[in-house]
C-alpha positions in Angstrom: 0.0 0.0 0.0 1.1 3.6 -0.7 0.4 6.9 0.2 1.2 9.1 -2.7 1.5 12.7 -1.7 1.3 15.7 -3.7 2.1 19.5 -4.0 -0.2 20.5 -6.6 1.8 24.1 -6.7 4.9 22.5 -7.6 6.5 24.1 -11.0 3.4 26.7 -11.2 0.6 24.3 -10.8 1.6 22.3 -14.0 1.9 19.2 -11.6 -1.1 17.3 -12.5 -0.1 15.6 -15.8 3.1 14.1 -13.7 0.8 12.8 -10.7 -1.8 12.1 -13.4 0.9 10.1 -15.1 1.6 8.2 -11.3 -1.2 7.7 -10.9 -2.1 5.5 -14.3 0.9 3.6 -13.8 -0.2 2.3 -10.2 -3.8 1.7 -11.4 -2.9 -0.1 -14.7 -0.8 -2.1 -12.7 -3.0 -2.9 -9.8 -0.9 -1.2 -7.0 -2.9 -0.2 -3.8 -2.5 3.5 -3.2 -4.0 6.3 -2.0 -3.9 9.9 -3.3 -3.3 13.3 -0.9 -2.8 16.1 -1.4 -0.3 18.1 0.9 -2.1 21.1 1.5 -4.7 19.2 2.6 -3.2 17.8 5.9 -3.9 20.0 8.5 -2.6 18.0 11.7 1.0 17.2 9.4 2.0 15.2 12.8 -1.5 13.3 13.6 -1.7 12.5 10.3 1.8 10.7 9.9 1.3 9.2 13.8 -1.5 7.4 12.3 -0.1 6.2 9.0 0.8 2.2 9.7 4.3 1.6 9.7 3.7 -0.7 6.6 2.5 1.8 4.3 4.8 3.2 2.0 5.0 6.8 1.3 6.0 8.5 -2.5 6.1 12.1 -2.1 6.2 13.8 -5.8 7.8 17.0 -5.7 11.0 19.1 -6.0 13.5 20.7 -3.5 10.8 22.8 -2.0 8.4 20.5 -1.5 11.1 17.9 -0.1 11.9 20.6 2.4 8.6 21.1 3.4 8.5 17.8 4.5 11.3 17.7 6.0 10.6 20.4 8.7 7.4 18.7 9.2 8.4 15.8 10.3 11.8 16.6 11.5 10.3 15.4 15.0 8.6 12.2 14.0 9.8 9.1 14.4 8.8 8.4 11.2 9.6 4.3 10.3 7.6 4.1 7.3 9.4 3.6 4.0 10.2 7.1 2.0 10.4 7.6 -1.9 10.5 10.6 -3.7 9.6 11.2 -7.5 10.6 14.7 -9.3 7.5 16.6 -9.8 8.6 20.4 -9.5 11.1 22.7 -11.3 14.9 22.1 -9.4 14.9 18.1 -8.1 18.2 19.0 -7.4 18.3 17.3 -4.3 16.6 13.9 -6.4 19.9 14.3 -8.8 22.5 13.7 -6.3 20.3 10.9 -4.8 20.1 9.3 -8.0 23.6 9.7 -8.9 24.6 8.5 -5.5 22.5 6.2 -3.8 23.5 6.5 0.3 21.6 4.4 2.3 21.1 7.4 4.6 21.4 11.2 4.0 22.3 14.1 6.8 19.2 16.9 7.8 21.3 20.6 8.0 20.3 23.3 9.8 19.7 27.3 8.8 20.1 29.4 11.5 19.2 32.9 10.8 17.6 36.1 12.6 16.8 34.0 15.8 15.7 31.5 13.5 16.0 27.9 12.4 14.7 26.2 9.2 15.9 22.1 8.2 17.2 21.7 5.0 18.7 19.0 2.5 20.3 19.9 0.0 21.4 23.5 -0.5 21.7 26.9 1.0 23.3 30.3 0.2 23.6 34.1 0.9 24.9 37.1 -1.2 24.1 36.5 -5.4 23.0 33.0 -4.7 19.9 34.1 -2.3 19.1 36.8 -4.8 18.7 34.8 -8.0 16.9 32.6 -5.7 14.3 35.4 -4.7 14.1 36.5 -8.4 12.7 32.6 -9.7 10.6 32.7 -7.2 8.8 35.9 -8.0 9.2 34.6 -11.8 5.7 33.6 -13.3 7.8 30.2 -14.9 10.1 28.6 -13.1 12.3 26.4 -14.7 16.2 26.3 -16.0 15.8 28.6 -18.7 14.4 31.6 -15.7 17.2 30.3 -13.5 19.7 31.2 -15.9 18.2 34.7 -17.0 18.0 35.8 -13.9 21.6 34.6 -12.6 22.4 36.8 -15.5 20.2 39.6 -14.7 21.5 39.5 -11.4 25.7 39.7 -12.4 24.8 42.8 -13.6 22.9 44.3 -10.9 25.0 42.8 -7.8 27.6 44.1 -5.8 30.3 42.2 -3.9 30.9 42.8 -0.4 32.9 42.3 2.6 32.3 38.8 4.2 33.4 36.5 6.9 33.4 32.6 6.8 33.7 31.0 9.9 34.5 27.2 9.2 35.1 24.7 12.0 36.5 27.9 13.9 38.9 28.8 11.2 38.3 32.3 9.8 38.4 33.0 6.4 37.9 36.9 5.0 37.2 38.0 1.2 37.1 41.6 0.4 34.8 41.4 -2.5 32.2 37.8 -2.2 29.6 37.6 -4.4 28.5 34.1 -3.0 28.7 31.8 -0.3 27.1 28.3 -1.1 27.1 25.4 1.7 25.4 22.7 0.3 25.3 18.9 1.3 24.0 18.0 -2.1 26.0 18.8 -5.3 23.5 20.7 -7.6 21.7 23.5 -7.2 19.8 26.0 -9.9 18.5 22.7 -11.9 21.4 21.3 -12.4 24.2 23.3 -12.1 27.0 21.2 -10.3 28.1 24.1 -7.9 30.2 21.7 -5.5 30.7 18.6 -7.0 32.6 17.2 -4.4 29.8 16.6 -1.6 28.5 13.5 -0.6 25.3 12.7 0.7 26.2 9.9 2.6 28.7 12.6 4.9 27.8 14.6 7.5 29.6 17.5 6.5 29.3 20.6 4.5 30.2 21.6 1.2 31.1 25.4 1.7 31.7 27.2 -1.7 32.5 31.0 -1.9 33.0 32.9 -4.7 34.8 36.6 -5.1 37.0 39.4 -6.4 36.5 38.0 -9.9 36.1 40.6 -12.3 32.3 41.0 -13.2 33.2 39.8 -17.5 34.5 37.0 -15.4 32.0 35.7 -14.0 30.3 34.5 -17.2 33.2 32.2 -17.3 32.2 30.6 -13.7 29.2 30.7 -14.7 30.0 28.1 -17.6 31.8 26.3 -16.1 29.8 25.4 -13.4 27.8 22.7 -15.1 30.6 20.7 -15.2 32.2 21.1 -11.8 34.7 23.0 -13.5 35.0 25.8 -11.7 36.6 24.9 -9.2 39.9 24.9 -10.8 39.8 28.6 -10.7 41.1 29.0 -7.3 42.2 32.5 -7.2 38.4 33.2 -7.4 36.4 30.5 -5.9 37.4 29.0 -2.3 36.4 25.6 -1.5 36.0 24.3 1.9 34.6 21.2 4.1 33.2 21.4 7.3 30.4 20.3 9.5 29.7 24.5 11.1 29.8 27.5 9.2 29.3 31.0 9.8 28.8 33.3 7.2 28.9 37.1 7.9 28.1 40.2 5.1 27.6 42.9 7.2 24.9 44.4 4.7 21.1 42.7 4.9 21.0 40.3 2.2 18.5 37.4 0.8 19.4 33.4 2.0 18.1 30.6 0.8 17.9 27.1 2.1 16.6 24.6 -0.8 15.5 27.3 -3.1 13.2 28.7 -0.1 14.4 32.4 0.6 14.7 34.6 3.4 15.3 39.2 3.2 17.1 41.2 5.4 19.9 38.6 6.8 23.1 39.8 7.4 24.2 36.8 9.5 24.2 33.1 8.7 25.2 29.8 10.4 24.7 26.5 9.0 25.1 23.3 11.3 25.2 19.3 10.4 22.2 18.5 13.1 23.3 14.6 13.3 19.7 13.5 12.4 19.2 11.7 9.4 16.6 10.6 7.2 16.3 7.4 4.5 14.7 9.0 1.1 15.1 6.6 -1.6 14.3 7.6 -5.9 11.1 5.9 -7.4 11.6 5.4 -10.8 8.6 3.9 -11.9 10.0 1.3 -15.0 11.4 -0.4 -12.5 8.7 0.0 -9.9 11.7 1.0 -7.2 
């Protein structure tokens, strides 16, 4: 038996011919389900308490609506088994999963103006939270916006001072235009901003990028894709660590999993220890 959650608002409400599409497949091949939508649960933990244990649960959606979920049921002893199926306009999360497989992946922590929000795969400050407020305001969202407004926002951006605290090492850049700390590798749909994380790690990816000459930054930008980027050390610093501190000293936009946040000016990012067992549904091979 499965519980087949939905968010119809995932990638502008065009999410019905992919849970349409689900849902044919487990009805032409006589697969006990049921069919909820996730705005519809009003008691998110009486609703889960109550699930059986055998029931498994396929949650369509993207990184949004994976994050969502996550902060949910953060609390939950939640046994049941946990697929996921790409249904909104990132899955950047479902990419690494996919390309990696861990039995297991870490929950991090956003903590920002007294604040606290759970997160998966990706978060950011500086350029990275502003692109990330622009696609959201977008009508569209989808690769093609993400990349017009990363462009729209080179333009338009200016670097600043920042701090970046990492395992209690302090590391200053005069001119960041981005700080990335990510436990997944993809963000933006697709682009492979640190291709070295692991999801089966508790430990950050922590990415900055600064005092790169604005014609410059097409060429990161390019590059990026392919992971490589990161071979242009004199602009982009690379880092691991399990807590990070970011510090801009200007109010800025974050973003944790493509969810974004104004007027920060301070962020910290923490491994929390607690992890969670999402596995990808691909639906050929009924896994």
């Amino acid at each position: 038996m499965y519980i087949i959650l939905y968010n119809p608002l995932s990638k502008n409400k065009k999410a019905k011919r992919t849970t349409k599409r689900v849902v044919d497949y487990f009805k032409k091949h006589h697969m006990s389900f049921r069919l909820k939508s996730l705005l519809k649960i009003k008691d998110v933990e009486a609703y889960y308490k109550n699930t059986p244990k055998d029931v498994k649960i396929l949650l369509l959606g993207g990184d949004g609506t994976i994050n969502t979920f996550v902060n949910q049921t953060i609390d939950l002893a939640m046994e049941n088994e946990i697929y996921l199926k790409g249904n909104g306009s990132g899955n950047d999360f479902l990419r690494s999963l996919k390309a990696q497989r861990p039995l297991t992946q870490p929950v991090m922590m956003m903590k920002y103006n007294d604040k606290q929000r759970y997160f998966m795969n990706g978060s950011g400050m500086g350029m990275d939270g502003k692109i990330a407020h622009l696609v959201n305001q977008a009508t569209r969202k989808n690769r093609f916006n993400y990349i017009i407004n990363t462009l729209r926002t080179f333009f338009t951006y200016k670097p600043r001072y920042t701090e970046v605290d990492v395992d209690g090492t302090l590391h200053s850049f005069k001119k960041a235009y981005l700080v990335n700390i990510n436990s997944g590798q993809f963000i933006g749909g697709g682009m492979r901003v640190t291709p070295d994380a692991e999801l089966s790690k508790d430990e950050l990816d922590i990415l900055v990028v600064h005092k790169i000459p604005k014609p410059l930054l097409f060429l990161i930008f390019a590059s990026v894709y392919l992971g490589m980027h990161k071979k242009l050390k004199r602009y982009v610093f690379h880092k691991k660590g399990q807590h990070v501190k970011v510090t801009m000293f200007s109010k800025q936009i974050v973003q944790c999993d493509g969810e974004t946040f104004e007027n920060v000016d301070e962020l910290e990012i923490t491994t929390t220890g607690k992890r969670v067992n999402f596995k990808s549904y691909d639906l050929e091979k009924n896994t």
